[in-house]
C-alpha positions as CSV (number, residue, x, y, z in Angstrom):
1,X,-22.5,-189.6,-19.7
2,X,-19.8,-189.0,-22.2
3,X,-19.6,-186.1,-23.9
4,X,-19.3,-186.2,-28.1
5,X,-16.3,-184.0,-29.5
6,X,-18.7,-181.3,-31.0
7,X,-20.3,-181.0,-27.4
8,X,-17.1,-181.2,-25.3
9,X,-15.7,-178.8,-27.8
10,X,-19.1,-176.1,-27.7
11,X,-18.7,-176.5,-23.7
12,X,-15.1,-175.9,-23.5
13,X,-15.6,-172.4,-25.9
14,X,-18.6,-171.2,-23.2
15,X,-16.4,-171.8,-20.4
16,X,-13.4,-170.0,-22.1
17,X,-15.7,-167.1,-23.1
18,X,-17.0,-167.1,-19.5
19,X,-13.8,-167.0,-18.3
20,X,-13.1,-164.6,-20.4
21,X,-15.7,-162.2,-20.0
22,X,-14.9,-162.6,-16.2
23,X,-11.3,-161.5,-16.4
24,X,-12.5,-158.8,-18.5
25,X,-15.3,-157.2,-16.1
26,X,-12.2,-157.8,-12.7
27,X,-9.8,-155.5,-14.9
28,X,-12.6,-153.0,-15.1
29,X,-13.0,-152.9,-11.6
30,X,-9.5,-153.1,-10.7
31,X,-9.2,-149.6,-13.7
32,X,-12.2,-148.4,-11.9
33,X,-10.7,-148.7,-8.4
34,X,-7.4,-147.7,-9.5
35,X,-8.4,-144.1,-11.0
36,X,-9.1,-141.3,-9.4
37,X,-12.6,-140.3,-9.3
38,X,-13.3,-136.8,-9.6
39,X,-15.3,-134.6,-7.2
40,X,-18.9,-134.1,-8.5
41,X,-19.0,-130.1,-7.2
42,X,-22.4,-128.1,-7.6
43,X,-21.6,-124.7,-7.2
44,X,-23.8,-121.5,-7.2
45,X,-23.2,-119.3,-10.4
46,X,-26.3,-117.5,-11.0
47,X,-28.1,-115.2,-9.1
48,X,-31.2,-116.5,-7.5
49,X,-34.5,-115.7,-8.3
50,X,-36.1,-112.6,-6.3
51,X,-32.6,-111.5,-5.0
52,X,-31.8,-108.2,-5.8
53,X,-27.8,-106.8,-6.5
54,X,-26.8,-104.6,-3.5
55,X,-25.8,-101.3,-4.3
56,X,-22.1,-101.2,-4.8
57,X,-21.7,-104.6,-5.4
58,X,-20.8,-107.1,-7.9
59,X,-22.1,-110.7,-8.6
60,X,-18.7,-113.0,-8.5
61,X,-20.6,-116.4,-10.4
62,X,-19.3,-119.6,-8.6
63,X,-17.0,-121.5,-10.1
64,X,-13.2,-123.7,-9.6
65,X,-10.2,-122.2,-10.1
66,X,-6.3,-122.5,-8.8
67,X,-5.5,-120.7,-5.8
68,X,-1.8,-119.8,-5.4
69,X,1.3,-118.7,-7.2
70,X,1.3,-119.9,-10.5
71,X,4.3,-121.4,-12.4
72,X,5.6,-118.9,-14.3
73,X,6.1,-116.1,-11.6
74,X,9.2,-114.9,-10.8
75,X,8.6,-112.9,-7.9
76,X,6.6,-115.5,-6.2
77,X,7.4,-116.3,-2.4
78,X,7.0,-119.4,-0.4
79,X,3.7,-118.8,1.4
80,X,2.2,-118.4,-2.2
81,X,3.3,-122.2,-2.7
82,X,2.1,-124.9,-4.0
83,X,-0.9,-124.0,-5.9
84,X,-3.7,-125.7,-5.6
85,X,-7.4,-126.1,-6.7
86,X,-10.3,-124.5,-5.0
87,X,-13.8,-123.3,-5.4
88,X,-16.2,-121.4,-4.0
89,X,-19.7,-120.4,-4.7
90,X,-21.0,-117.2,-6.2
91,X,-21.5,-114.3,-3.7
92,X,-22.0,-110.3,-3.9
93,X,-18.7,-108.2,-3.6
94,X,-18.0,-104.5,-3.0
95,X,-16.8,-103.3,-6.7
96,X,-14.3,-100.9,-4.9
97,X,-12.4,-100.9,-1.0
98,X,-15.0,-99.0,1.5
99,X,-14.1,-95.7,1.5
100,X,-13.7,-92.1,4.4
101,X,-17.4,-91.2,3.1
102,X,-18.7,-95.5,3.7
103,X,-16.7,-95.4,7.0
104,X,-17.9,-92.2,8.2
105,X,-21.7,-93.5,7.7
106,X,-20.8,-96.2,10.0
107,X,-18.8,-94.3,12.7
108,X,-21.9,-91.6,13.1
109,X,-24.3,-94.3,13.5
110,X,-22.8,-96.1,16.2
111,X,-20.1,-93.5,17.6
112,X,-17.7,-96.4,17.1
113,X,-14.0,-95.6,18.0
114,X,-11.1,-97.6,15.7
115,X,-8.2,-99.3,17.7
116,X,-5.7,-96.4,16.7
117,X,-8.1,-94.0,18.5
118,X,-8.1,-96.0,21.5
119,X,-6.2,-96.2,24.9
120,X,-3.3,-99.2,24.6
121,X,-3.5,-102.5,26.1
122,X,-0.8,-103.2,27.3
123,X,-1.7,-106.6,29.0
124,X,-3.2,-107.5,25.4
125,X,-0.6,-106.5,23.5
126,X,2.3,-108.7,25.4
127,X,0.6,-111.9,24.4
128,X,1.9,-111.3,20.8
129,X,5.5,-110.7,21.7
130,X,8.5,-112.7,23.6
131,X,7.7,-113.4,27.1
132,X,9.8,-111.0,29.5
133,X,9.3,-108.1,26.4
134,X,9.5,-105.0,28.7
135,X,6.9,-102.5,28.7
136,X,7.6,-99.3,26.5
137,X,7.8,-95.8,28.2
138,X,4.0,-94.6,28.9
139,X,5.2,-91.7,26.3
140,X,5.2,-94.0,23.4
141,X,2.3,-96.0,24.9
142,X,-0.6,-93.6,23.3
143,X,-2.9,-93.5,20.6
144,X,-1.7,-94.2,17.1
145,X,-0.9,-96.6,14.0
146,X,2.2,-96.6,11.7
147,X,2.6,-94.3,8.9
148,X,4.6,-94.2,5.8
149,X,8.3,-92.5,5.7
150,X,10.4,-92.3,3.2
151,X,14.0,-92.7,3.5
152,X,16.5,-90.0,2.4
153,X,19.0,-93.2,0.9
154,X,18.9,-96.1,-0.4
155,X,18.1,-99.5,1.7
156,X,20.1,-102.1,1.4
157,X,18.3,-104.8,3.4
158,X,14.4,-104.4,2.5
159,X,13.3,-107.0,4.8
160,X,13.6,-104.4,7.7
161,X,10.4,-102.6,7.4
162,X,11.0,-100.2,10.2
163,X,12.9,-98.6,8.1
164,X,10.3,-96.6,6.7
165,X,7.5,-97.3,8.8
166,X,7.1,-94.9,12.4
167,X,4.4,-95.5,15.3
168,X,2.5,-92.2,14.7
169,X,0.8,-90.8,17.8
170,X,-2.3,-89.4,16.5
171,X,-2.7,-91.1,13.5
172,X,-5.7,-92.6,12.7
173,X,-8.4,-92.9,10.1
174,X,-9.1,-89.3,10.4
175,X,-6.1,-87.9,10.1
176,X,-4.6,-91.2,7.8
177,X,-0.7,-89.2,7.5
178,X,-0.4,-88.1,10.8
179,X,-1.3,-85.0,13.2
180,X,-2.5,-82.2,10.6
181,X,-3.4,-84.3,8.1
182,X,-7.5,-84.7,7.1
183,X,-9.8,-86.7,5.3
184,X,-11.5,-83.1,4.4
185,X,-12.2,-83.4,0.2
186,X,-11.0,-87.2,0.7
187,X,-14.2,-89.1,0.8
188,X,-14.0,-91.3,-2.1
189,X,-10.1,-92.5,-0.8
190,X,-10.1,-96.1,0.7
191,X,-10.6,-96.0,4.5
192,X,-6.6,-96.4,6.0
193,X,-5.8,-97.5,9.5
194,X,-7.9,-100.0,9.8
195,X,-7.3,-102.9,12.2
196,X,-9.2,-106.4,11.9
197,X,-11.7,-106.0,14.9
198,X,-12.7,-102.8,13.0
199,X,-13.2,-104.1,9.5
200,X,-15.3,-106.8,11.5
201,X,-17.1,-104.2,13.5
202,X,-18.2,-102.2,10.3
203,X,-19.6,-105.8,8.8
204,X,-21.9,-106.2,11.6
205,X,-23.3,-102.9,11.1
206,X,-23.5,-103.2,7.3
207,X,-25.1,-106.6,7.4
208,X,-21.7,-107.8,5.6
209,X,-18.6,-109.9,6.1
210,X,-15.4,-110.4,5.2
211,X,-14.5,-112.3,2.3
212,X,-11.9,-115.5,2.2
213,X,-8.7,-115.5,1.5
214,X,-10.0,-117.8,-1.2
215,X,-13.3,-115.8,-2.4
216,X,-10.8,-112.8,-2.9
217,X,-8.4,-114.4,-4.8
218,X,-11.2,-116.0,-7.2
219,X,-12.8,-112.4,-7.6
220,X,-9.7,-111.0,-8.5
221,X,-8.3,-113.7,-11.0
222,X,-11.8,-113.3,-12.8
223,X,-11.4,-116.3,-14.5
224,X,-8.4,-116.2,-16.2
225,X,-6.2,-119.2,-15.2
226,X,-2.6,-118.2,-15.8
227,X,-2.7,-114.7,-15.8
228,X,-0.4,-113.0,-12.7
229,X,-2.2,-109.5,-12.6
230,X,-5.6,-109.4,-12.9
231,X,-5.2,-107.7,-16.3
232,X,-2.8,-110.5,-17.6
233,X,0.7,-110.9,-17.5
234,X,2.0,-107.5,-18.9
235,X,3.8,-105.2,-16.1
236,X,4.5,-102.8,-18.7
237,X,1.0,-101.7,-18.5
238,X,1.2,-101.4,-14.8
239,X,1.4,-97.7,-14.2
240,X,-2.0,-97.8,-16.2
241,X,-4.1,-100.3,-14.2
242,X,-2.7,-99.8,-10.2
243,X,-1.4,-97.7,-7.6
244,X,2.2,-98.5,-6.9
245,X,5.4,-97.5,-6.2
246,X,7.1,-95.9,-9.1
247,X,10.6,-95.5,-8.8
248,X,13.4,-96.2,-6.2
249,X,11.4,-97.6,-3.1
250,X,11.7,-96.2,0.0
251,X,13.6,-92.7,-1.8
252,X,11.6,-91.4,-4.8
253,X,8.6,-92.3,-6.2
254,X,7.8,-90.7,-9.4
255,X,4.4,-90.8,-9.4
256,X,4.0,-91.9,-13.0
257,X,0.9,-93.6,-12.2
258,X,-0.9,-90.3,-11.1
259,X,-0.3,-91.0,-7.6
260,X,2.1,-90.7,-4.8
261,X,-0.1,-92.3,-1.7
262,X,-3.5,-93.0,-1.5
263,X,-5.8,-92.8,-5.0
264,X,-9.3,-92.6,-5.1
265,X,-11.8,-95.8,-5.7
266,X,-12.2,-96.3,-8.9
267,X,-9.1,-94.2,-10.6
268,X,-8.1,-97.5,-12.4
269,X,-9.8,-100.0,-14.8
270,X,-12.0,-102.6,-13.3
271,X,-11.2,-106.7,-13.6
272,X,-13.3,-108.6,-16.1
273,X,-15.8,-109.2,-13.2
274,X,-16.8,-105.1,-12.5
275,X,-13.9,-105.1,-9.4
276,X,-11.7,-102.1,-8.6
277,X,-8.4,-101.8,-6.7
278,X,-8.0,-105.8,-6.9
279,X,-4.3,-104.6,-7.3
280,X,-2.1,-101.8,-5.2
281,X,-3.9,-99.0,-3.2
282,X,-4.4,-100.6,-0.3
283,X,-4.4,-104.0,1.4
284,X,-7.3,-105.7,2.0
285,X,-8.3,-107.8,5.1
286,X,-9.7,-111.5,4.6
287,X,-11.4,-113.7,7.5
288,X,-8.6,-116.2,6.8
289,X,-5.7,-116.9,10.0
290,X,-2.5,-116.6,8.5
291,X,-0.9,-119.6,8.7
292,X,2.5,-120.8,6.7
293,X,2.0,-124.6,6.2
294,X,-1.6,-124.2,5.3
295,X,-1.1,-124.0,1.6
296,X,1.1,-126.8,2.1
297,X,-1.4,-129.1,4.1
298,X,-4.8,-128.0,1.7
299,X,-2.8,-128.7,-1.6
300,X,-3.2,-132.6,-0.7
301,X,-6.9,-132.3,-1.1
302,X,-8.0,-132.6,-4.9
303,X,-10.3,-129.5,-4.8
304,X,-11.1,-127.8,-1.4
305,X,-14.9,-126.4,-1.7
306,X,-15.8,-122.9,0.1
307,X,-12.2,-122.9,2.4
308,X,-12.5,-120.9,5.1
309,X,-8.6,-120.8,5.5
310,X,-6.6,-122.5,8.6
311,X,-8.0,-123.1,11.7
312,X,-5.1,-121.7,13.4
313,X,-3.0,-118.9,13.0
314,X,0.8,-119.5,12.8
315,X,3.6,-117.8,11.7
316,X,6.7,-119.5,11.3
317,X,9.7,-116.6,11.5
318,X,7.2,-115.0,14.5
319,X,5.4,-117.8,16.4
320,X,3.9,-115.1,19.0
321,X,1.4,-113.6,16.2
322,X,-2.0,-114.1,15.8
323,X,-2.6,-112.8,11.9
324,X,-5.3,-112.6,9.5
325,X,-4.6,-112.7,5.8
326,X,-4.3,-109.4,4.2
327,X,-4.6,-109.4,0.0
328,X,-4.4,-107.1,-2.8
329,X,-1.2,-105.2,-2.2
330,X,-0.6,-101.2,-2.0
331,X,0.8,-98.0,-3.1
332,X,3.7,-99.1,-1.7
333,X,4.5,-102.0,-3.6
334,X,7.3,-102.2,-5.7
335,X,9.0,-104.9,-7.7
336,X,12.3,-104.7,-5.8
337,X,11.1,-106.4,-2.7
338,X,7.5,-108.1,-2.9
339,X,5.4,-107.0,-6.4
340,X,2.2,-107.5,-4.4
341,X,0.4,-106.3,-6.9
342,X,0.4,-109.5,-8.3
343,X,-2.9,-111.7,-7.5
344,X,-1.3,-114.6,-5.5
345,X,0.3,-112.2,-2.8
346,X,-0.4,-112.7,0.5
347,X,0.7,-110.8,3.5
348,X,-0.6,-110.8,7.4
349,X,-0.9,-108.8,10.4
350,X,-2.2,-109.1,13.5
351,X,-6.1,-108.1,14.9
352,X,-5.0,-104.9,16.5
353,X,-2.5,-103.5,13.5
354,X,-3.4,-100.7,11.6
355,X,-1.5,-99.4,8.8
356,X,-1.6,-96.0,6.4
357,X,-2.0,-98.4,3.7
358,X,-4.6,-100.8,5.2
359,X,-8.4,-101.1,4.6
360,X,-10.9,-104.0,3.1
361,X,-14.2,-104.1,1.3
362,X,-17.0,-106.7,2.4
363,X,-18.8,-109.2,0.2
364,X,-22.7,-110.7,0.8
365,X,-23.9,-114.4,0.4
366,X,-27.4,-115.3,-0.8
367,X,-27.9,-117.1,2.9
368,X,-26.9,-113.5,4.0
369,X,-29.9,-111.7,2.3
370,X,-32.4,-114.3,2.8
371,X,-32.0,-113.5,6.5
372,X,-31.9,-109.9,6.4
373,X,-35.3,-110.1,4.2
């Protein structure tokens, strides 16, 4: 049959619109394929119903934030690198670090006895150091942790931390400075020489845990993006919201913030989410293995949900260690050599360290209450 012009014409215009409207719905596809598509996260921000608040804790509401050093600071090291995007649901947190009078509590209930209290391994603690290491004289091998010294000059290299840190026989929670010292009128300071096993020891008995690396660093940004202290950007003020060094570290420390060592919980304003000490005092153990390319390996996800940290611990300068991620920074940071104060610093030790400026606080999930109920 042959076709008149009109209808050739009105055929020819249905195919070309066809035609069309196919090349039109393939560059959707190939747009649609092309582009990312983001994550579709539920996250838990509110408190469930019939859950009460803990006593001495905070609710942290879910939410996303970026994890990491962020582009504007100056002091910020390598392991702090890249940033990247993270979140994490809501959970209960300890407003302040758990303190002598908490620790105490815990230590008459179950006559527990911290690592700096107990006899040395010495088997144990080979495994984290060169192979042929030779044993130290049985005088040295005794009951202790490291306490604080200060240095009667200045240091030129402040990489070499045994400067000012000595293996104190004796010192232990109790007695946080050494033989003589007390925790007698001290009950409200943070809880010092505390090594990993015994923060997780303490958890068990509270019904807690240790937070993430990630759920820490989330609390303590309280939702400000940019900001490199949890109270902004202004050190100026810093004397006013932490416990740090002030002054000349390891000489003189003026004390301008009201303290020379150890401050009582609380002795500073809170973050935005109800959170003491999220800066300085003491450092703060997380569940997370320290390891140095993990920051580098997670930023290739878009958004990592609920990390639990590396599954692995590695340290690159000391490939021996087996560390856990340690957060908030003490009264020993100072601007000349680390600012931990800030909230992207990270630092690690291993299980069985305990430091005069070490502790933690524990947080709570909702799945954790549900089963103690």
């Amino acid at each position: 049959m042959r076709l008149s012009r009109p209808l050739m014409a009105g055929s020819l215009l249905i195919c070309s619109l066809i035609l069309m409207g196919c090349k039109e719905k393939t560059n959707q596809i190939k747009k649609a394929q092309s582009e990312p598509v983001k994550k579709q996260i539920t996250l838990l921000k509110e408190v469930p119903a019939g859950i009460e608040r803990p006593a001495g804790m905070a609710w942290i509401p879910g939410g996303e934030f970026t994890q990491g050093a962020v582009a504007t600071d100056q002091h910020a090291m390598s392991h702090e690198k890249p940033a990247h995007k993270v979140a994490v649901d809501g959970f209960f947190m300890d407003i302040h670090e758990v303190t002598n009078a908490e620790f105490s509590d815990f230590v008459a209930a179950t006559g527990y006895l911290t690592i700096a209290e107990r006899e040395i391994d010495w088997e144990e603690m080979k495994k984290q150091l060169p192979e042929g290491t030779p044993k130290p004289h049985d005088s040295i091998m005794q009951p202790g942790s490291l306490v604080f010294k200060k240095t009667k000059e200045s240091v030129p290299n402040l990489y070499d931390f045994s400067q000012w840190w000595k293996w104190t026989i004796g010192a232990n929670w109790k007695m946080p400075n050494g033989p003589g010292s007390s925790i007698k009128g001290k009950d409200q300071d943070p809880v010092v020489h505390i090594a990993y096993h015994d923060a997780v020891a303490y958890c068990e008995w509270a019904g807690r845990r240790l937070p993430t690396e990630a759920e820490w660093e989330y609390a303590a940004r309280a939702g400000q993006e940019d900001g490199l202290y949890f109270w902004g950007s202004d050190e100026s003020v810093l004397s006013q919201m932490a416990n740090t060094w002030n002054g000349e570290f390891p000489v003189t420390n003026n004390s301008s913030d009201g303290f020379e060592r150890r401050a009582p919980v609380k002795s500073y304003p809170p973050n935005k989410f109800g959170l003491y000490d999220m800066a300085g005092n003491v450092w703060e153990w997380t569940s997370d293995w320290y390891n140095t390319s993990y920051y580098d390996q997670v930023s290739k996800t878009e958004i990592t949900v609920n990390p639990l940290g590396a599954t692995t611990a590695y340290n690159a300068t000391n490939p021996y260690a087996k560390e856990k991620v340690m957060k908030g920074g003490s009264f020993l940071c100072n601007a000349s050599y680390c600012a931990s104060y800030r909230i992207s610093s990270r630092m690690a030790s291993s299980l069985d360290s305990s430091l005069e400026h070490l502790g933690f606080r524990t947080v709570a999930t909702i799945e954790m209450l549900n089963t103690q109920q």
